[in-house]
C-alpha positions as CSV (number, residue, x, y, z in Angstrom):
1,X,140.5,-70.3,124.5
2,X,139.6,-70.5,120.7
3,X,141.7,-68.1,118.7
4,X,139.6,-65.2,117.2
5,X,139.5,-65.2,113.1
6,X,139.5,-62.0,111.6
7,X,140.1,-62.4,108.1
8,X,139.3,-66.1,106.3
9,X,139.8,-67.4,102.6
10,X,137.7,-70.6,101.7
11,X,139.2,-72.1,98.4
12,X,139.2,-68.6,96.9
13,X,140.2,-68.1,93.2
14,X,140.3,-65.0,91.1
15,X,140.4,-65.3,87.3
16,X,140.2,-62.2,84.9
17,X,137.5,-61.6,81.8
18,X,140.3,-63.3,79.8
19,X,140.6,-66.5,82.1
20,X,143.9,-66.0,83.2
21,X,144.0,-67.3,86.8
22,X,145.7,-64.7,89.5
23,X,144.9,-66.9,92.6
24,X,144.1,-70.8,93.1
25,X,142.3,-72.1,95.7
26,X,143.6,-70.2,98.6
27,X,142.7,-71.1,102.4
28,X,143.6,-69.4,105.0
29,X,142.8,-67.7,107.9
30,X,144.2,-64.3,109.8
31,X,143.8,-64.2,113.4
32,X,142.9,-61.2,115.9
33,X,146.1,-59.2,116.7
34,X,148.2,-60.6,114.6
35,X,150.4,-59.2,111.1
36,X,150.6,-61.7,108.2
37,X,152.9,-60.8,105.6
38,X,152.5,-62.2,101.9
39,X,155.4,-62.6,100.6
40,X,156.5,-63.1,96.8
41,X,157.7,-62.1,93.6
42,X,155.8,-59.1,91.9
43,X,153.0,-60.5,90.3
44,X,152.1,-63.6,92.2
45,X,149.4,-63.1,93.5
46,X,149.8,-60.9,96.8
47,X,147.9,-57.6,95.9
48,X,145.4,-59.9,94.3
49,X,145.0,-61.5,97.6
50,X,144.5,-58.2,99.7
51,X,142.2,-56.4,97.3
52,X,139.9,-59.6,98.0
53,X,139.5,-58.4,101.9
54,X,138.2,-54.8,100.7
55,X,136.5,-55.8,98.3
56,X,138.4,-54.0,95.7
57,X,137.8,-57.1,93.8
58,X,135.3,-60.5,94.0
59,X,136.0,-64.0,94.1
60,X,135.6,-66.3,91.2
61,X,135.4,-69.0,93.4
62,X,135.2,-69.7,97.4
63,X,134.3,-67.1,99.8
64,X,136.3,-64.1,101.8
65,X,135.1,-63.5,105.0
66,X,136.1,-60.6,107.2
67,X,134.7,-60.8,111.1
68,X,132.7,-64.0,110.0
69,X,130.6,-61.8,107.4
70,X,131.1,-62.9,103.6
71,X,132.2,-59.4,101.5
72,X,129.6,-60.3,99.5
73,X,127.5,-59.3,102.4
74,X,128.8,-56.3,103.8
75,X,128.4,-53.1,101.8
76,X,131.6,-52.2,100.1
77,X,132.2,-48.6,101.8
78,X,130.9,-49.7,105.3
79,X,133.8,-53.0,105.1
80,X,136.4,-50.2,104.0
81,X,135.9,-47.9,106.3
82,X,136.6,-50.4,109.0
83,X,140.2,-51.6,107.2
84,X,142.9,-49.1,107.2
85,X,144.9,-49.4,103.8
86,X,148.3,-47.8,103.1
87,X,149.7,-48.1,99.9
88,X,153.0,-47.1,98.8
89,X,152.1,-44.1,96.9
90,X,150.9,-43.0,100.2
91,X,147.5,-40.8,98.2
92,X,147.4,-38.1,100.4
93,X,144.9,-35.3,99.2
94,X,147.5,-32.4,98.3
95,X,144.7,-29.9,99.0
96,X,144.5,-31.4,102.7
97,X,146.4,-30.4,105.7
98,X,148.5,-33.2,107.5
99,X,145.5,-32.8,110.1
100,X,143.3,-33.1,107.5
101,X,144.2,-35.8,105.9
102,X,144.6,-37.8,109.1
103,X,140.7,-36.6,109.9
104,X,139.5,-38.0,106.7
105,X,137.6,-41.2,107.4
106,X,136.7,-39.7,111.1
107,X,135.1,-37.1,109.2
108,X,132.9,-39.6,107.0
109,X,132.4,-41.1,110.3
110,X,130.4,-38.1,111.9
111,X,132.9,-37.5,114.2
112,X,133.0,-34.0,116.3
113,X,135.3,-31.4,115.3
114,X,137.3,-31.3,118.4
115,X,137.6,-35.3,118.3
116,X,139.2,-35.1,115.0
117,X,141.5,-32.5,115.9
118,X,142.6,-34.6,119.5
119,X,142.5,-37.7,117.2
120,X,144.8,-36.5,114.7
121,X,147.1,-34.7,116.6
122,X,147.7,-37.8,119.0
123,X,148.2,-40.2,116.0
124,X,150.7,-37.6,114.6
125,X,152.4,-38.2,117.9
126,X,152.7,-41.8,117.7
127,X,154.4,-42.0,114.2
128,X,156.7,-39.7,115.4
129,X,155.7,-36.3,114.0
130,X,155.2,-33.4,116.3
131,X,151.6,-32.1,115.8
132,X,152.6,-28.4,116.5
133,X,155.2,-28.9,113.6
134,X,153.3,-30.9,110.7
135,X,149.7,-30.6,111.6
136,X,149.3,-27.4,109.3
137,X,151.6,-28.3,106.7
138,X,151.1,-29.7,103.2
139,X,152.2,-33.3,101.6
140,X,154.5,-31.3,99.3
141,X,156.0,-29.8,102.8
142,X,156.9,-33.2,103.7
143,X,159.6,-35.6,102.9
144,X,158.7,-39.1,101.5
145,X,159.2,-40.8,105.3
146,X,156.8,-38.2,106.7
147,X,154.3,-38.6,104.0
148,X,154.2,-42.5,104.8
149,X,154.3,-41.6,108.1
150,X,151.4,-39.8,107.8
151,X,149.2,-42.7,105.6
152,X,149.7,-45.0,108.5
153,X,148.4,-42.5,110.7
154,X,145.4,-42.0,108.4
155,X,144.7,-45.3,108.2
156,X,144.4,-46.0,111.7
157,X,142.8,-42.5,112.4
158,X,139.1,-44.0,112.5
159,X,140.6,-47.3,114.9
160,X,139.5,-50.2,112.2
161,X,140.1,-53.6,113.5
162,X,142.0,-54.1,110.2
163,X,144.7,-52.9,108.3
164,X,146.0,-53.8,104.9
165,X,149.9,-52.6,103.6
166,X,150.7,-53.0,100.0
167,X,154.5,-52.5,100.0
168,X,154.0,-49.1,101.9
169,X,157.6,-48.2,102.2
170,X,158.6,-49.5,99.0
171,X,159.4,-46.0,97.3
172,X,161.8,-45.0,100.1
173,X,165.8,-44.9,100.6
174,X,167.4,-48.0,102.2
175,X,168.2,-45.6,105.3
176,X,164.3,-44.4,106.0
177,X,162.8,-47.5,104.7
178,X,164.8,-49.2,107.7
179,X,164.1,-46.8,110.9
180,X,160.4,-46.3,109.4
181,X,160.2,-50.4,109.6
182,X,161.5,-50.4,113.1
183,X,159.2,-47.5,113.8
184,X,156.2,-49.7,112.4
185,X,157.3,-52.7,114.3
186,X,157.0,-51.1,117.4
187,X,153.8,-49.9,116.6
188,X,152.4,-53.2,116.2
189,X,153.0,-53.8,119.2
190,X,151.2,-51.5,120.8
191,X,148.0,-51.6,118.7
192,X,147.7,-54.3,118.6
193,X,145.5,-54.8,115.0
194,X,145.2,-57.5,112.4
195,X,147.4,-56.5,109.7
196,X,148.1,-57.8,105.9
197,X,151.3,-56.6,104.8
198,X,152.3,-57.5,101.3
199,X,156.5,-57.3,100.1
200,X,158.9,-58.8,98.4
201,X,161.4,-58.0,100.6
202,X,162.6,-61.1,102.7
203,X,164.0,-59.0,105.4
204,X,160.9,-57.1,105.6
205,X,158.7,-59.8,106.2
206,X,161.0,-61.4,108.9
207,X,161.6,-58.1,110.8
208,X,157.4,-58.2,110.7
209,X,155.7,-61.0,110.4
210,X,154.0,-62.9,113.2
211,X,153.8,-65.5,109.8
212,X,154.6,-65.2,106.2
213,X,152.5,-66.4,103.3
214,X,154.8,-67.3,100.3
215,X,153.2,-67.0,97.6
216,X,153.9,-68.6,93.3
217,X,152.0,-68.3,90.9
218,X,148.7,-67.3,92.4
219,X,149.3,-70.0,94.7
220,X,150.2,-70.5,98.5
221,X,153.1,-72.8,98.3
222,X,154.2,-72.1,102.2
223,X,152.2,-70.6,105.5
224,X,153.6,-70.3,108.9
225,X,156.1,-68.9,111.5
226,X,159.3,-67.2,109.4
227,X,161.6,-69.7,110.5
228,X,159.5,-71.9,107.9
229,X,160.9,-70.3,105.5
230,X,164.3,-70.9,106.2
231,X,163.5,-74.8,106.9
232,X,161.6,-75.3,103.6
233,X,163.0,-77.2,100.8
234,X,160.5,-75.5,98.3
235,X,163.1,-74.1,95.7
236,X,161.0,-71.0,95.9
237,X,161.1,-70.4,99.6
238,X,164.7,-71.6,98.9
239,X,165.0,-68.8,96.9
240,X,163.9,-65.9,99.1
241,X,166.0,-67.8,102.1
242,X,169.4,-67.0,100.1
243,X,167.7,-63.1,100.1
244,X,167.9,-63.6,103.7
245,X,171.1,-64.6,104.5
246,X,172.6,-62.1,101.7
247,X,175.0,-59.4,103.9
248,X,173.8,-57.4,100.8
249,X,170.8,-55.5,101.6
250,X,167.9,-57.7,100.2
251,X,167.2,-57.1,96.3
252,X,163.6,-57.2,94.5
253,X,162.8,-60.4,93.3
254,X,160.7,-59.0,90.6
């Protein structure tokens, strides 16, 4: 049976007014169901990369297709509303309830009242935040775990085949990062969606990744199963393979 694309780059580049080049001829492709992590140092290339699948940004060169349908084609707000994006800043509306802001893209949607309500209080649930306790309350009620906790719920509120992370947990302490990334794993597993999540943390990616993309320079310089990493003689993946083995926690390789 013929694995299902989601998400494909045909020789895609991405220059700026100036001509400096932030991606060279990338290929790829993201299957159905599974979580690709693009891995490299800060400014390589990696939030260049995602901001091509919603459109945040358009190709220089080469064509990004999302369910076999060029960006180009699909209208910008329609493609975003079906990828869930969580960022590390989390941009949760401080006027909003938690329920609210879970509801927001349902509520674009035309959802029912009711729905948004079951909808919210059952994805509250499943990031691990009783409804009867945080449904009402405000981000500034919340710690920074339960704020993230509550962007991945909103970005999965609407049920979009994709989801793109852009270093979501980032801003948090060692101790919350770590049960918030077990917590994610496991919700992987159950929903099963196409993710693109973007780090620079080595141990991140292995703990998540069904494969890494390491990215240099704007360029792909290794793509497959994390054990590649640790087999590759690039210097670079080299590099982040040393992170890995560390018995220090693993650093930023900005």
């Amino acid at each position: 049976m013929e694995t299902q694309k989601s998400i494909e780059f045909d020789d895609v580049s991405f220059r700026l007014p100036d001509g400096r080049t932030l991606l060279s001829d990338l290929t790829l492709q993201v299957n159905r169901g599974e979580t690709l992590v693009l891995l490299g140092r800060s400014g390589s290339g990696k939030t260049t990369t995602m901001k091509l699948i919603n459109r945040l940004i358009d190709p220089t060169e080469g064509e990004v297709r999302v369910e076999g349908k060029s960006t180009l084609a699909w209208d910008p707000i329609q493609l975003r509303r079906r990828i869930g994006y969580v960022i590390q800043e989390i941009g949760l509306f401080p006027h909003l309830t938690v329920e609210e802001n879970v509801g927001v893209v349902p509520r674009l949607e035309g959802w029912a009242r009711d729905q948004i309500t079951a909808r919210a209080r059952e994805l509250l649930m499943l990031v691990g935040l009783d409804p009867d306790r945080f449904a009402s309350r405000f981000p500034r009620e919340l710690s920074g775990g339960q704020r993230q906790r509550v962007g991945v719920a909103r970005a999965i509120a609407a049920d979009p085949p994709v989801i793109l992370l852009d270093e979501p947990f980032g801003a948090l302490d060692p101790i919350t990062r770590r049960e918030i990334q077990k917590e994610f794993r496991s919700l992987q597993e159950r929903l099963r969606k196409t993710m693109v999540f973007v780090t620079h943390d080595v141990r991140e990616a292995f703990m998540l990744a069904s494969r890494i993309g390491l990215i240099r320079e704007g360029r792909m310089i290794l793509l497959g199963p994390p054990d590649d990493l640790l087999q590759s003689d690039d210097p670079e993946a080299r590099a982040f393979a040393e992170c890995f083995h560390d018995p220090q926690p693993a650093g930023n390789l900005s």
